[in-house]
GUTOR-612836 format. One record per residue (C-alpha): residue in one letter; x, y, z. Coordinates in Angstrom, 2 decimals. Layout:
residues N
A | X | Y | Z
...
***
This chain:
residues 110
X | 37.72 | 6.39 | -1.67
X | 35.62 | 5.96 | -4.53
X | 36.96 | 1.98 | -4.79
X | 35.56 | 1.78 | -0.89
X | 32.32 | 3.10 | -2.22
X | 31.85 | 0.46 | -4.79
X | 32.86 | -2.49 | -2.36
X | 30.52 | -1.32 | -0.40
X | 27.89 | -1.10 | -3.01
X | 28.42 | -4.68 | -4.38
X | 28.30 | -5.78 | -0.40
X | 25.15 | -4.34 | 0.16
X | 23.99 | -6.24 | -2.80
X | 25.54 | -9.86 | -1.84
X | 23.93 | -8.83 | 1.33
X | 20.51 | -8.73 | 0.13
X | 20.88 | -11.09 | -2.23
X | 21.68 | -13.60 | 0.81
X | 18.49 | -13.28 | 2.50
X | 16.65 | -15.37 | -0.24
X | 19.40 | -17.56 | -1.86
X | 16.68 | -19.22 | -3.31
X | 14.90 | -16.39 | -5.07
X | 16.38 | -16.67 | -8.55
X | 15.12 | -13.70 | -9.99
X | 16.99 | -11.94 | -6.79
X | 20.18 | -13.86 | -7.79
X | 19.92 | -12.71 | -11.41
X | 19.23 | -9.14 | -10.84
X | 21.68 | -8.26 | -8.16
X | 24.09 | -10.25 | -10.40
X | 23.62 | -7.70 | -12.81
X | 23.36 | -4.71 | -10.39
X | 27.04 | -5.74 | -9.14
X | 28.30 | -6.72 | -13.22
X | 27.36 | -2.73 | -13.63
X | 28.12 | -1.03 | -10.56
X | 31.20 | 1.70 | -10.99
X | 32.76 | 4.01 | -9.27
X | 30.38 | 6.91 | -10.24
X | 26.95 | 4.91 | -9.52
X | 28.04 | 3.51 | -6.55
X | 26.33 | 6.06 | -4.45
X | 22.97 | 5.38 | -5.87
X | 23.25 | 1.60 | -5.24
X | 24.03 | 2.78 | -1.75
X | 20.95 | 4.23 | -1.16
X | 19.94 | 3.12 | 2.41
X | 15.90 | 3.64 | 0.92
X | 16.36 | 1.41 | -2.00
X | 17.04 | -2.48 | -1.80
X | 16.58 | -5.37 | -3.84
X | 13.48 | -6.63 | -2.84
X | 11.64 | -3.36 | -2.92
X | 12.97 | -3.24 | -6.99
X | 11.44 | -6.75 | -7.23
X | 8.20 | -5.43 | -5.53
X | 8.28 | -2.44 | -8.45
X | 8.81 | -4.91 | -11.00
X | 5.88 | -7.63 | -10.06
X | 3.66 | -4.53 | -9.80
X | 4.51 | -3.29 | -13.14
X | 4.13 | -7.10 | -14.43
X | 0.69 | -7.25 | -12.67
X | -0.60 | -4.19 | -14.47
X | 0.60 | -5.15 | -17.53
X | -1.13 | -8.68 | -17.48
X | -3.59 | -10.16 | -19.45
X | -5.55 | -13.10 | -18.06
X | -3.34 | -13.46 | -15.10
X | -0.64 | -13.65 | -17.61
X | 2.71 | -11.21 | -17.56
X | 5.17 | -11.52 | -19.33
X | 8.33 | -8.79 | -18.84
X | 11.20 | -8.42 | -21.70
X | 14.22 | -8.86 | -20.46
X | 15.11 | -5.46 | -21.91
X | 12.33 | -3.59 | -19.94
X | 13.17 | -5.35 | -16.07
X | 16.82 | -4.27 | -16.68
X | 15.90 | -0.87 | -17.84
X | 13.57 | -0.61 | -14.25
X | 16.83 | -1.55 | -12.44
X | 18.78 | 0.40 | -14.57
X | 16.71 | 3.30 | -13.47
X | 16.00 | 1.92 | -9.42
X | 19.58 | 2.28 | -9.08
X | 20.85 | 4.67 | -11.04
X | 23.24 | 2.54 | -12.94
X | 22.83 | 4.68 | -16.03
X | 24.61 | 7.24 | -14.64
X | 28.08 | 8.19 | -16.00
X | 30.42 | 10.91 | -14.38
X | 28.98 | 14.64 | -14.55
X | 29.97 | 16.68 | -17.62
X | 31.65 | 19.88 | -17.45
X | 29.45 | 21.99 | -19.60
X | 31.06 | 25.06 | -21.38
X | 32.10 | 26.78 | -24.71
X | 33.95 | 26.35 | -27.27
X | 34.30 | 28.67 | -29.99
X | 34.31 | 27.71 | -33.59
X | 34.51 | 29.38 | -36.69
X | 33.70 | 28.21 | -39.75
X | 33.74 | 29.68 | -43.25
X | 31.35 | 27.61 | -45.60
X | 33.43 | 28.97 | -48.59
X | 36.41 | 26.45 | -47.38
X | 33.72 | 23.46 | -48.54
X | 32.96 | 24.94 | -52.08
***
């Protein structure tokens, strides 16, 4: 099931990616989002209130606050960080959080 989940999340994305073939900045994003889509993020890419082209809105906006002059300029770095973070790519499989006892004796390192 969770191979069905990330088909469907790299469909979705050659999905949206279709509806402006030529929007390169769409072709190099969702490239990415589908390079680093897995099996534990696909459910974030899946998202039926996040697309493509509302990231790209987020990341003009943040370009246009950020300009000088009428100039922006984005790092690479910090656009794939804002879709790292739109779609949750990030995320790695949820931790099992407990204890584990150890004892140590400083004397045995004297």
């Amino acid at each position: 099931m969770e191979n069905l989940q990330k088909q469907k999340a790299i469909e979705k994305i050659n999905d949206e990616m279709q509806e402006t073939p030529e929007n390169t900045y769409t072709e190099v994003i969702g490239h990415y989002i589908i390079d680093h889509i897995t099996n534990v993020n696909a459910e974030y890419v899946l998202d039926k209130d996040k697309t493509l082209n509302q990231l790209l809105s987020k990341i003009t906006a943040t370009a246009k606050k950020q300009a000088k002059n009428n100039i922006a300029v984005l790092a690479d770095a910090e656009v794939f960080a804002m879709v790292d973070d739109y779609f949750g790519l990030g995320v790695v499989a949820d931790a099992k959080i407990g204890s584990i006892g150890i004892n140590i004796n400083f004397d045995d390192f004297i």
